[in-house]
GUKOL-361121 format. One line per field, with one value per residue: residue number from 1; residue in three letters; z, y, x of N, C-alpha, C in turn. Coordinates in steps of 0.1 Angstrom, whole numbers. Each point is the difference from the previous one (the first is absolute). Layout:
seq = NUM,...
type = ALA,...
n_zz = Z,...
n_yy = Y,...
n_xx = X,...
ca_zz = Z,...
ca_yy = Y,...
ca_xx = X,...
c_zz = Z,...
c_yy = Y,...
c_xx = X,...
//
This chain:
seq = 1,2,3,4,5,6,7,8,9,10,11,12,13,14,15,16,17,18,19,20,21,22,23,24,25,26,27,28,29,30,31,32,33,34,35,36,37,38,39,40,41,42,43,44,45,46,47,48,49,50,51,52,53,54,55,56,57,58,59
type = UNK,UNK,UNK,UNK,UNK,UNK,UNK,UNK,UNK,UNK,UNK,UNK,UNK,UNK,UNK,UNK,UNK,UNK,UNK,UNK,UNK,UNK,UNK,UNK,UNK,UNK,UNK,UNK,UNK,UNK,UNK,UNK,UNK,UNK,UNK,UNK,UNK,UNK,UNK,UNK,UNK,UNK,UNK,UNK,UNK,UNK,UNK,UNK,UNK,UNK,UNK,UNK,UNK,UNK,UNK,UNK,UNK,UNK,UNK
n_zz = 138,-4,8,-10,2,15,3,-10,7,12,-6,-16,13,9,-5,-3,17,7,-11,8,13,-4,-5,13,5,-6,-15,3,-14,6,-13,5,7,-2,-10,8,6,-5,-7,7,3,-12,0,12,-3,-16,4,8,-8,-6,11,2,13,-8,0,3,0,-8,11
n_yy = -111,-7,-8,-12,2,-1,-18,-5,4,-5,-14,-4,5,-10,-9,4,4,-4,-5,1,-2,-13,-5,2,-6,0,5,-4,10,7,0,5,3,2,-2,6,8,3,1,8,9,-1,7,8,6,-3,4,9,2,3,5,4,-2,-3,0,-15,8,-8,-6
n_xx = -116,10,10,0,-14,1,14,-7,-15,7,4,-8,-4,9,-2,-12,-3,10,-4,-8,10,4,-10,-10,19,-6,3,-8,-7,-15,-3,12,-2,-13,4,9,-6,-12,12,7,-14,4,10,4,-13,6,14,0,-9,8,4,-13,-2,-6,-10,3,6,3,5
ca_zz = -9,0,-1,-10,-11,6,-6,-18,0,3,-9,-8,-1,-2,-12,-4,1,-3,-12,-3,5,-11,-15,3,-5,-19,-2,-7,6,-11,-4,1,15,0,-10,7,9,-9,-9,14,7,-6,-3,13,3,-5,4,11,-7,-3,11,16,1,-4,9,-8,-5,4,8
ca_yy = 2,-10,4,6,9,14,8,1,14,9,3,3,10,7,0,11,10,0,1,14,10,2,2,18,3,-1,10,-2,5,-3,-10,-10,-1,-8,-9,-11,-4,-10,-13,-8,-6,-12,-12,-9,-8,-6,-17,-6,-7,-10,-5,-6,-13,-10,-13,-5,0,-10,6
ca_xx = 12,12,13,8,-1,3,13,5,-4,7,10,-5,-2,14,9,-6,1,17,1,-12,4,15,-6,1,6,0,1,-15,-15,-10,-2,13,-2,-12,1,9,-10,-9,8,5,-8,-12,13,-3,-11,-2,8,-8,-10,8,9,-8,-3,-11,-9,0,19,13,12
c_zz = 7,5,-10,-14,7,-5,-10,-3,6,-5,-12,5,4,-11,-11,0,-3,-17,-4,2,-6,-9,0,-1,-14,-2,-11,10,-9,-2,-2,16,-4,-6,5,14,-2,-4,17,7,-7,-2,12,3,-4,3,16,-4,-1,6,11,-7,-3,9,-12,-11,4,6,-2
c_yy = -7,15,3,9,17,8,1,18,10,6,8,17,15,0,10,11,4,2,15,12,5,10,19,6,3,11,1,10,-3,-15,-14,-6,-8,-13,-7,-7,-13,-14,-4,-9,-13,-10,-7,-7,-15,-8,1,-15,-13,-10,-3,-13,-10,-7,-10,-6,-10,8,-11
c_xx = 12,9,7,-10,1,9,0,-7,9,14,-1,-6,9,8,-5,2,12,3,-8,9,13,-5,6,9,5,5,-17,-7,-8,-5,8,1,-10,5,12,-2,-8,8,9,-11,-9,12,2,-12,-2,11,-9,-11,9,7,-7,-4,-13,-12,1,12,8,13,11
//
């Protein structure tokens, strides 16, 4: 594994968890917690996705 896909995991997973933890602050229980939870964590995953870096990709 590269230096920079370490940093891109390491980041993307603080960045997560950090959004996860906000999330708790909510005024959400139940099924509202879950469901905001769920939409933070696929929303970050997916610019993560978006934002690392390519094999292959013009720079």
């Amino acid at each position: 594994m590269t230096a920079r896909r370490l940093r891109t995991a390491v980041h993307w997973t603080a960045v997560t968890t950090l959004a996860l933890l906000f999330a708790q602050w909510g005024p959400f229980d139940g099924w509202q917690a879950t469901a905001t939870t769920t939409v933070i964590a696929a929303g970050v995953g997916l610019i993560g996705l978006a934002t690392a870096p390519h094999p292959g990709a013009r720079t």
